[in-house]
N, C-alpha and C positions, 0 to 999 in steps of 0.2 A: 457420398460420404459426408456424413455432419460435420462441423466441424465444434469445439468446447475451447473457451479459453475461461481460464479460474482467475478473477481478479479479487486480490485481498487489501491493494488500496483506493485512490482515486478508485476504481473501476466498480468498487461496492457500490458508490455512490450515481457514477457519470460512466454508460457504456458508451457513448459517443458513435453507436454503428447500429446497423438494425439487427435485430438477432430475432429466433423464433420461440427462445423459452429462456429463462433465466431463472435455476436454483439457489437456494439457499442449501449451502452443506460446507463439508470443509477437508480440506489433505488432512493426513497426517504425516508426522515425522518432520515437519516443519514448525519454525517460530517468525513469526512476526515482529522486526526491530525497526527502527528508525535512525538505517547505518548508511544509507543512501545519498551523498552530498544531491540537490537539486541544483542545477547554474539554468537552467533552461524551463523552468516551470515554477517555482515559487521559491526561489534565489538569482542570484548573476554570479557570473565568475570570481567576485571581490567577494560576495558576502552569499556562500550556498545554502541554500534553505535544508533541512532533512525530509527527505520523503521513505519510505517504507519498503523494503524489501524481505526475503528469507532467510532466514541461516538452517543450516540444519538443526535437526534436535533431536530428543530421545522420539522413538519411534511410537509410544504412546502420544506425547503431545502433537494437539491441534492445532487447524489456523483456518478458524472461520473466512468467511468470505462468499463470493456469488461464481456461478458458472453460468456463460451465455452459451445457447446452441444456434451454431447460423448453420442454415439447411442450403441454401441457394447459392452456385457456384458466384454468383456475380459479389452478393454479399461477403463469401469468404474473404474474396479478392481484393475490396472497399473496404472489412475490417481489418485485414493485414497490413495493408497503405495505413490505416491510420493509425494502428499498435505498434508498427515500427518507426514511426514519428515521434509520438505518444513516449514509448518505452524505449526513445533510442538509446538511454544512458543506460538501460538495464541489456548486458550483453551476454545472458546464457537465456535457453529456453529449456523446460523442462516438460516433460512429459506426467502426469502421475495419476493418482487414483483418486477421485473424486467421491464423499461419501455423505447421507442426506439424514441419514439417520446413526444416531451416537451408537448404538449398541451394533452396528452391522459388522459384520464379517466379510461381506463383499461389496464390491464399491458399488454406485450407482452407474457411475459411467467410468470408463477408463482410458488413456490416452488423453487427458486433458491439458491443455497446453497454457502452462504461468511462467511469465518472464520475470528475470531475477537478475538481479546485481552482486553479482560474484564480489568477495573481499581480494580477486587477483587485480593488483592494483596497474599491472602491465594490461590487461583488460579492459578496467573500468579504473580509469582516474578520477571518478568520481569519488569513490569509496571510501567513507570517511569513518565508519568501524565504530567501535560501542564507547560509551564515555556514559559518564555520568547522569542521570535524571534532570539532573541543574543545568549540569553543561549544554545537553542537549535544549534541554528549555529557553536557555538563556537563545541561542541561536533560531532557536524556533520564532521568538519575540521578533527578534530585528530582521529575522530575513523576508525577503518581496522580491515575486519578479514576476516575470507577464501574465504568468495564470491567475496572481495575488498574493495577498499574505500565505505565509508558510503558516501561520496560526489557523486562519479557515480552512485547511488542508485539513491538518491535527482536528480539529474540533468537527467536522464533516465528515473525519474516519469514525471521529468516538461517537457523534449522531445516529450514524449509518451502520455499526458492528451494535448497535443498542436495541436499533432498529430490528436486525433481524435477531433480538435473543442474545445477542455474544458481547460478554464483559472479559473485553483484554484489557489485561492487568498493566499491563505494558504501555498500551493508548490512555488509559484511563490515569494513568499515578502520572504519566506525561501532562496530558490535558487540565488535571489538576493544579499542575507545578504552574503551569503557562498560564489559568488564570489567576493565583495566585503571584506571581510578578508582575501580571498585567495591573490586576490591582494595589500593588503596595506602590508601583509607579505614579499611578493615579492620585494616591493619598498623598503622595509625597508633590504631585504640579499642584494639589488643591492648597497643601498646606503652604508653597513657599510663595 
């Protein structure tokens, strides 16, 4: 049995396991926020970075993204080890319909498995929930932890979701904000 995992952040970018195909399509019925506190990948526990999870949605809306197929028992085995490494702060798994083309009525594949960071905060004490375009931005600025800036995250989601066709409005008005403080910062070390 194959096995599909659908990544909609990092993992658009960085599958980090060997897999035997990787789509371009997208769930539906989810949305794409940046509600996820990071302490363990591009924040610490003082200052957590935001990284990317689901919330639900209307059942029309999408959430672009990729799906890996790993075929060979040994590989499933070696990318589970590293997804739940990877995704230890994201603690629900979800099953769903994976679909490759916009107008279809039946998935491409189904049983696809994307891990998600629940708003149960007894769950996931990460969970740092929706706030402002600014607010969030501003935290995206200053947060760093061992993977890197939390900025090259953000800007490597909006590269990558561009990459394969998909303008989230969500990553994109984020990414905008975030160079837009980067830069007034800049103006203001040149200027004093």
């Amino acid at each position: 049995m194959a096995m599909w995992v659908f990544g909609y952040g990092s993992l658009v970018w960085k599958a980090g396991f060997n897999f035997d195909e990787r789509l371009v399509g997208f769930i539906k019925g989810y949305r794409r926020v940046f509600y996820q506190g990071s302490t363990d990948h591009r924040g610490t526990p003082e200052f957590p970075g935001r990284t990317v999870t689901l919330e639900p949605a209307d059942p029309h809306e999408v959430c672009w993204g990729a799906a890996y197929k790993i075929t060979k028992k040994e590989d499933q085995e070696i990318a589970l080890t590293h997804l739940e490494v990877r995704e230890k702060q994201y603690d629900k798994k979800a099953y769903v319909d994976f679909f490759t083309e916009p107008l279809a009525t039946t998935p491409t594949v189904s049983g696809v498995m994307v891990y998600i960071a629940s708003p149960d905060k007894k769950a996931n004490v990460n969970y740092l929930g929706p706030a402002s375009i600014q607010d969030i931005a501003k935290q995206i600025v200053q947060a760093e932890g061992p993977s890197g800036p939390n900025r090259d995250y953000l800007f490597q989601l909006e590269k990558a979701l561009l990459q394969i066709g998909c303008e989230d409005e969500h990553v994109i008005g984020l990414a905008n904000e975030v160079r837009r403080i980067l830069s007034e910062s800049e103006s203001i070390s040149h200027n004093s």
